[in-house]
Residue frames as qw, qx, qy, qz and C-alpha x, y, z in Angstrom:
[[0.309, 0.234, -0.815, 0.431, 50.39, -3.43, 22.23],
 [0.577, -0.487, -0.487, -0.439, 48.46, -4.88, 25.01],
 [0.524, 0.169, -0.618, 0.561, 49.88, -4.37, 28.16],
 [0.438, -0.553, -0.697, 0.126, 47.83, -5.17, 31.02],
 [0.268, -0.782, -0.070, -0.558, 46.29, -1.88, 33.13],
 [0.479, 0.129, -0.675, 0.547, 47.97, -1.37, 36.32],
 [0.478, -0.747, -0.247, -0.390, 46.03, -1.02, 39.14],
 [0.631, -0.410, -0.162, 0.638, 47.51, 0.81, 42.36],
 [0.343, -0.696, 0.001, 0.630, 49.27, 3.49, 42.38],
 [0.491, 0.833, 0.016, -0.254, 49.43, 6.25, 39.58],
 [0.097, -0.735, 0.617, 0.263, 53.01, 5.79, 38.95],
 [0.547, 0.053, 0.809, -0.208, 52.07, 2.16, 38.23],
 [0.567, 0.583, 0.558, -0.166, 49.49, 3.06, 36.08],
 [0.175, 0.866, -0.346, -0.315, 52.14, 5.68, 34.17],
 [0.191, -0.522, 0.777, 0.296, 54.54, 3.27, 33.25],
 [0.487, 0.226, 0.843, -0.033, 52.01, 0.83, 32.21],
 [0.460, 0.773, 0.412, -0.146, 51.04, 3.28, 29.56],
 [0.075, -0.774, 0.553, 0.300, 54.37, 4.31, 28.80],
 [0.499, -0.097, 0.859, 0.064, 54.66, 0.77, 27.83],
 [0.540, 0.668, 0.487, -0.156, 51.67, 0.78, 26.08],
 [0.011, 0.898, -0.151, -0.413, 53.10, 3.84, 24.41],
 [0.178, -0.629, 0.703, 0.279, 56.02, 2.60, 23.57],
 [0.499, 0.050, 0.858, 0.112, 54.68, -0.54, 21.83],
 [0.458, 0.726, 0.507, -0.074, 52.37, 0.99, 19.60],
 [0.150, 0.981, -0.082, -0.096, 54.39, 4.60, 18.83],
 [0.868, 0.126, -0.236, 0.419, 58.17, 2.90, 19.44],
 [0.508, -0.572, -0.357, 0.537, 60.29, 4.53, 21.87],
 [0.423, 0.112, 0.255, 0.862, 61.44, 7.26, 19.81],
 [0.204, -0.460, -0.725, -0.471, 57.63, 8.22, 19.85],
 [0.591, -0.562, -0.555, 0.166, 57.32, 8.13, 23.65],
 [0.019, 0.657, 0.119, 0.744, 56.14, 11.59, 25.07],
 [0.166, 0.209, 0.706, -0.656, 54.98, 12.84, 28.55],
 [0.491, 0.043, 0.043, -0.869, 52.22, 13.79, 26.80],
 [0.569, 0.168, -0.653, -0.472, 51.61, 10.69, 24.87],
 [0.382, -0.119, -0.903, 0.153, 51.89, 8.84, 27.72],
 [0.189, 0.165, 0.429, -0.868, 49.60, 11.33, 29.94],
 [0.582, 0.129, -0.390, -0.701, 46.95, 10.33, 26.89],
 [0.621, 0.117, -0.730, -0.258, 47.10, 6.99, 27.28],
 [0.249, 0.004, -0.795, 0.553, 47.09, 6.83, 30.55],
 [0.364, -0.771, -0.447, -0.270, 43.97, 9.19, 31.03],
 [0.428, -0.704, -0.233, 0.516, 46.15, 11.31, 33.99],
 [0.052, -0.986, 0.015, 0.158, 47.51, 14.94, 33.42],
 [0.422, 0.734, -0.425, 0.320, 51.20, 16.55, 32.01],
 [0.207, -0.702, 0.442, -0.519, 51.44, 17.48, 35.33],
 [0.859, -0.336, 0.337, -0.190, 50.58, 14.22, 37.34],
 [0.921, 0.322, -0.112, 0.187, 53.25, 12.63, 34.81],
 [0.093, 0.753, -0.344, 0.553, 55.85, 15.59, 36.07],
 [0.561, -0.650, 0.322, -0.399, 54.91, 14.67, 39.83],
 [0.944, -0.114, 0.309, 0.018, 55.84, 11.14, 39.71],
 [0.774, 0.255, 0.253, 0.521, 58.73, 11.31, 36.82],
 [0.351, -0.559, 0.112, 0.743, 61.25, 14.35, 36.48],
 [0.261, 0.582, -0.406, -0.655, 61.49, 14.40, 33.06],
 [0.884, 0.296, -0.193, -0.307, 61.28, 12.14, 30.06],
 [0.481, 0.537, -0.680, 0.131, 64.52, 10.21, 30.96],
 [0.230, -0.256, 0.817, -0.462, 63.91, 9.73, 34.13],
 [0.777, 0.219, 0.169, -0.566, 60.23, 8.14, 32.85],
 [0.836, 0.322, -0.393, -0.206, 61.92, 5.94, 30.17],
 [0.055, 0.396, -0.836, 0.375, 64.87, 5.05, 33.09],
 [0.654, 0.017, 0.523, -0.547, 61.35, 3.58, 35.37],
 [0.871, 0.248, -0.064, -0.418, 60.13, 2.13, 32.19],
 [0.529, 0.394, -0.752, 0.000, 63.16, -0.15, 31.83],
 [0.070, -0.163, 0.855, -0.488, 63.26, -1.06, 35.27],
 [0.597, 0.095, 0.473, -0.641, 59.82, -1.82, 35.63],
 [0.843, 0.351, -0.320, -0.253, 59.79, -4.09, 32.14],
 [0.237, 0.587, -0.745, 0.211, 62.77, -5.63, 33.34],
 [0.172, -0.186, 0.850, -0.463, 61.29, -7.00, 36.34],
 [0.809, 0.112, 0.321, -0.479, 57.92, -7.80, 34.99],
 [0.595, 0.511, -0.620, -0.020, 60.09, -9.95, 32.40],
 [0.091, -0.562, 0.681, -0.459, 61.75, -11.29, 35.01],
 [0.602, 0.032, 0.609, -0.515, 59.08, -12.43, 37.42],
 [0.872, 0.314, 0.004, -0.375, 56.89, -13.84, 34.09],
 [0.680, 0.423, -0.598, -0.035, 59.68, -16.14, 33.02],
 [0.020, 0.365, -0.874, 0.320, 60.45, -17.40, 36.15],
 [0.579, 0.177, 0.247, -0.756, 56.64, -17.55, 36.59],
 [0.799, 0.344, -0.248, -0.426, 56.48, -19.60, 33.69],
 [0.193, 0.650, -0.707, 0.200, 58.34, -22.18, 34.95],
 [0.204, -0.303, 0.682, -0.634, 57.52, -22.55, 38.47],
 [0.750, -0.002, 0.339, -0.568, 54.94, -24.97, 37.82],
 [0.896, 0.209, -0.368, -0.135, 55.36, -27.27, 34.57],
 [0.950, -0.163, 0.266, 0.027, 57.31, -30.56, 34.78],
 [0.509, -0.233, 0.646, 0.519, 60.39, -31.91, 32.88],
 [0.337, 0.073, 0.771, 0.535, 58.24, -32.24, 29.85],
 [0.122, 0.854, 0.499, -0.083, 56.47, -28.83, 29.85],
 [0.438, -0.585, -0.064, 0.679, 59.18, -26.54, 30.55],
 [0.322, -0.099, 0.448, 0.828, 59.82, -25.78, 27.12],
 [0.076, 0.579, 0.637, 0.504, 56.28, -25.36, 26.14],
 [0.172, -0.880, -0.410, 0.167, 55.33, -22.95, 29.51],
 [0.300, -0.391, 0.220, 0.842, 58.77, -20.88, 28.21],
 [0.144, 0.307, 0.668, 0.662, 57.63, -20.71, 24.80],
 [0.092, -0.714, -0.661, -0.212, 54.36, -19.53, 26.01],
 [0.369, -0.742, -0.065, 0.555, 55.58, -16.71, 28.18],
 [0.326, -0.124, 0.554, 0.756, 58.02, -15.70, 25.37],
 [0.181, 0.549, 0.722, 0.379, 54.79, -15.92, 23.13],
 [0.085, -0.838, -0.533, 0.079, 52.87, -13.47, 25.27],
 [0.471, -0.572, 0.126, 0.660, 55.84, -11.05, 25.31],
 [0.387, -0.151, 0.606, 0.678, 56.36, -10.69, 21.73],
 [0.066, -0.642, -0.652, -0.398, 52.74, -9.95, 20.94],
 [0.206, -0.853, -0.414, 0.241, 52.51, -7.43, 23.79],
 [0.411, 0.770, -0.093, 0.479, 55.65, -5.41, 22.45],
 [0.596, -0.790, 0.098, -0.104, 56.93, -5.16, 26.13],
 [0.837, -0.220, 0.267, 0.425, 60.45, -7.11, 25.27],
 [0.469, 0.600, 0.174, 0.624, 60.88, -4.92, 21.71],
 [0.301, -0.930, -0.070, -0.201, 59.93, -2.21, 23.98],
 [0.696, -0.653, 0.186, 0.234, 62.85, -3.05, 26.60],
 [0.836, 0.024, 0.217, 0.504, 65.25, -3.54, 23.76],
 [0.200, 0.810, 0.143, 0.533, 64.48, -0.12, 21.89],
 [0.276, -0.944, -0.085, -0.158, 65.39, 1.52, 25.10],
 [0.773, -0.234, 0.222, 0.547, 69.18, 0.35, 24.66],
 [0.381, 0.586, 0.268, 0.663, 69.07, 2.74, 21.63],
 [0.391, -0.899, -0.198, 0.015, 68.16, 5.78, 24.31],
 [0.629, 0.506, -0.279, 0.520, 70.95, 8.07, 25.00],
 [0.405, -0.743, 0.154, -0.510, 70.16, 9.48, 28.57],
 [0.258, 0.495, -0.778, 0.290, 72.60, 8.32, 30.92],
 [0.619, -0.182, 0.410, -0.645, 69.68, 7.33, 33.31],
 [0.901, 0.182, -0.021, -0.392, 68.10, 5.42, 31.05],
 [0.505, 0.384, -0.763, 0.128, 71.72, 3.55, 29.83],
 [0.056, 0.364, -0.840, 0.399, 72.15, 2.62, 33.18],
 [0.704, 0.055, 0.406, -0.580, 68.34, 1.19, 33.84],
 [0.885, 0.359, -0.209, -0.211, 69.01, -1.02, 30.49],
 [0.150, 0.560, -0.716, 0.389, 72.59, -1.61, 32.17],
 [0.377, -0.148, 0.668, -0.624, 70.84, -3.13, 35.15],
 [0.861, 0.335, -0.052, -0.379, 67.69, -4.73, 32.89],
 [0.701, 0.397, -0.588, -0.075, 70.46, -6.91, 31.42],
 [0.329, 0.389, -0.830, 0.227, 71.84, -7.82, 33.99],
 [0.531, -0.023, 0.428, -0.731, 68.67, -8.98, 35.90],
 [0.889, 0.297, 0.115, -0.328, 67.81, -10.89, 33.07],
 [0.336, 0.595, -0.729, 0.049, 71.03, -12.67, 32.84],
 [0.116, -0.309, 0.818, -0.471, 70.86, -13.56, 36.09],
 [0.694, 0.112, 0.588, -0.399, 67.30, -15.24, 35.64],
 [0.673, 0.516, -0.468, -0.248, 68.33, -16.60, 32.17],
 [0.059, 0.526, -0.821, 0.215, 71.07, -18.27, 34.01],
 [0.405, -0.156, 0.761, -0.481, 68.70, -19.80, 36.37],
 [0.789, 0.388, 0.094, -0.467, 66.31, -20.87, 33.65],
 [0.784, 0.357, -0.488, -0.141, 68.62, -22.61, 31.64],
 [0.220, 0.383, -0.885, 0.148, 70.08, -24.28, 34.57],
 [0.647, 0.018, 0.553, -0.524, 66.61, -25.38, 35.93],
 [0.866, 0.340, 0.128, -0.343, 65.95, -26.82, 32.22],
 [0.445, 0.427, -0.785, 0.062, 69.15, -28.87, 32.17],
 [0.027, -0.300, 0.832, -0.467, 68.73, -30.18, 35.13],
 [0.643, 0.300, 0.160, -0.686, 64.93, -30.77, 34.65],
 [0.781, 0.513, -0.353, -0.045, 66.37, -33.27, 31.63],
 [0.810, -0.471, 0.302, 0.178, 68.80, -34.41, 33.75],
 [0.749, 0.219, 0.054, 0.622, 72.06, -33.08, 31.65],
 [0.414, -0.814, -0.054, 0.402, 74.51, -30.65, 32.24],
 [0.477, 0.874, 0.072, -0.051, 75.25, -28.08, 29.93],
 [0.871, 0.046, -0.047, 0.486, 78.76, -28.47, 28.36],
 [0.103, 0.684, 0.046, 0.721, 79.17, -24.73, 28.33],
 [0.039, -0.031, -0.434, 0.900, 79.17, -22.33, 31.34],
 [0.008, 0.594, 0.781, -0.194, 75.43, -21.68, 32.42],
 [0.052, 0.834, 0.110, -0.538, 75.63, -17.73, 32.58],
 [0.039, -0.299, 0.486, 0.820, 77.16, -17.89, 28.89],
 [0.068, 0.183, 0.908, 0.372, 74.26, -19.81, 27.85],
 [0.047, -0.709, -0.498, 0.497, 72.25, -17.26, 29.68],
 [0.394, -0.544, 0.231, 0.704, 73.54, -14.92, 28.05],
 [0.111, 0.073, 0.890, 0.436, 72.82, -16.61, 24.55],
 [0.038, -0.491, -0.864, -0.108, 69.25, -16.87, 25.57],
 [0.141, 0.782, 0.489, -0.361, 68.72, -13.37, 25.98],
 [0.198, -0.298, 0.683, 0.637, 70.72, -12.54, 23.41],
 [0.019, 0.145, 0.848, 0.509, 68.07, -14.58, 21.16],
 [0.141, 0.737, 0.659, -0.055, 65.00, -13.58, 22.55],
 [0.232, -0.520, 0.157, 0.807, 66.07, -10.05, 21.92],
 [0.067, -0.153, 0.784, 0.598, 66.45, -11.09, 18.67],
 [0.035, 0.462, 0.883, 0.078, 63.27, -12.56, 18.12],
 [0.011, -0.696, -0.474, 0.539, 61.36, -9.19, 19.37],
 [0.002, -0.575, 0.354, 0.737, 63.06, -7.63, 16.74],
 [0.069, -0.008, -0.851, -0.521, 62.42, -9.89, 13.94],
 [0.057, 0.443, 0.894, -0.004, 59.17, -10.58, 15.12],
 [0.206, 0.806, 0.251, -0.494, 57.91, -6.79, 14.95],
 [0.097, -0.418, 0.675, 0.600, 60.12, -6.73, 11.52],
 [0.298, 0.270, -0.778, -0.482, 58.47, -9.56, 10.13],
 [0.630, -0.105, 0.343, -0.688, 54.90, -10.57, 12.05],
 [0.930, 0.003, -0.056, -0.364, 54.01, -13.37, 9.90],
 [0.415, 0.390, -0.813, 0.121, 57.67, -15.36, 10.63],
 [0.846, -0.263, -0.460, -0.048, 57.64, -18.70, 12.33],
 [0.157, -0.743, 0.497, -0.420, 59.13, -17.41, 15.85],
 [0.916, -0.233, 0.170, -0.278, 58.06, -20.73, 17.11],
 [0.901, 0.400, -0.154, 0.063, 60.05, -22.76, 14.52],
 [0.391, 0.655, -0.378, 0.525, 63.03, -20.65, 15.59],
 [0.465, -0.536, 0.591, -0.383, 62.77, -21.11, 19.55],
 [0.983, -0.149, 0.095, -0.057, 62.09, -24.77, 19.01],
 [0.749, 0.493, -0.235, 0.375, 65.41, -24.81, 16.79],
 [0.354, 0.608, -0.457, 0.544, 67.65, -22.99, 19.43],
 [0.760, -0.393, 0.262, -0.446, 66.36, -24.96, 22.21],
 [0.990, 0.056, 0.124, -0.042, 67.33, -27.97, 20.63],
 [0.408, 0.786, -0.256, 0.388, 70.99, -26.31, 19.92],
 [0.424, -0.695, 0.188, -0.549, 70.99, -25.67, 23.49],
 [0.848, -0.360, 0.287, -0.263, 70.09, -28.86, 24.71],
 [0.875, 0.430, -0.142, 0.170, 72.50, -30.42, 22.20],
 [0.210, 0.655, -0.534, 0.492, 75.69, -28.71, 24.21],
 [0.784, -0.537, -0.004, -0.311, 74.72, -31.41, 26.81],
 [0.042, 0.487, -0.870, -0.073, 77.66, -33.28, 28.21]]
């Protein structure tokens, strides 16, 4: 997994290797130590900054969550009518290769109540900027989705989910083929 070095603060730089961690080893995998390796910092400096391992994998949701977040809205916030879909796709792309989305999902599987409730929250963050995404790219097209927005939100993380999975399942599938295809589903529920 390739998930970009945090610079800043140590906690920062923990989670960003937790990540790491977690892409490469799968969450089940994900240690203090392992992540104290990868990181290059101490047991102990993992201890100072994270109670325990739950409370570490609770941060790690939140903190994927929101870099998710930001990067899809990110990916947006510039193209046109007749980019949107390609600067999503591309975001999406970079996600699915870094292991940072598989990552976020695996930690639904987690049984620490912390953590439930950080993937509890995670969802519902990304709902809420699904939502906005698929009403920016109706409206962007000028059409208005025959459906409810937040169900189609819903849908759409629902499928990229999906994708993270399959796509660490089955590396050489066409993920592409398959966003182009439920895009065009999508846009089909236009009124």
């Amino acid at each position: 997994m390739t998930a970009p070095r945090a610079r800043g603060n140590a906690a920062d730089r923990i989670l960003a290797a937790a990540a790491e961690c977690a892409g490469a080893l799968g969450i089940a995998q994900v240690s203090m130590q392992a992540v104290a390796d990868a990181a290059g910092v101490s047991k102990a400096l993992i201890h100072y900054h994270f109670r325990d391992r739950d409370e570490l994998l609770a941060r790690l949701a939140d903190w994927l969550a929101g870099a998710l977040v930001q990067g899809e809205a990110l990916a947006l916030e510039d193209a046109d009518a007749t980019s949107q879909l390609d600067a999503l796709w591309l975001w999406l792309e970079t996600e699915l290769t870094s292991g940072r989305l598989r990552a976020l999902v695996a930690l639904g599987q987690e049984r620490g109540e912390g953590v439930r409730d950080a993937v509890r929250r995670s969802r519902a963050l990304r709902r809420t900027q699904a939502t906005a995404t698929i009403e920016r790219l109706f409206a962007a097209l000028a059409l208005a989705p025959r459906l409810p927005a937040p169900l189609l939100g819903d849908v759409w993380v629902a499928f990229a989910d999906g994708l993270a999975v399959e796509a660490a399942i089955e590396p050489e599938a066409n993920v592409r083929l398959r966003f182009d295809v439920f895009w065009l589903s999508a846009l089909n529920l236009a009124e």
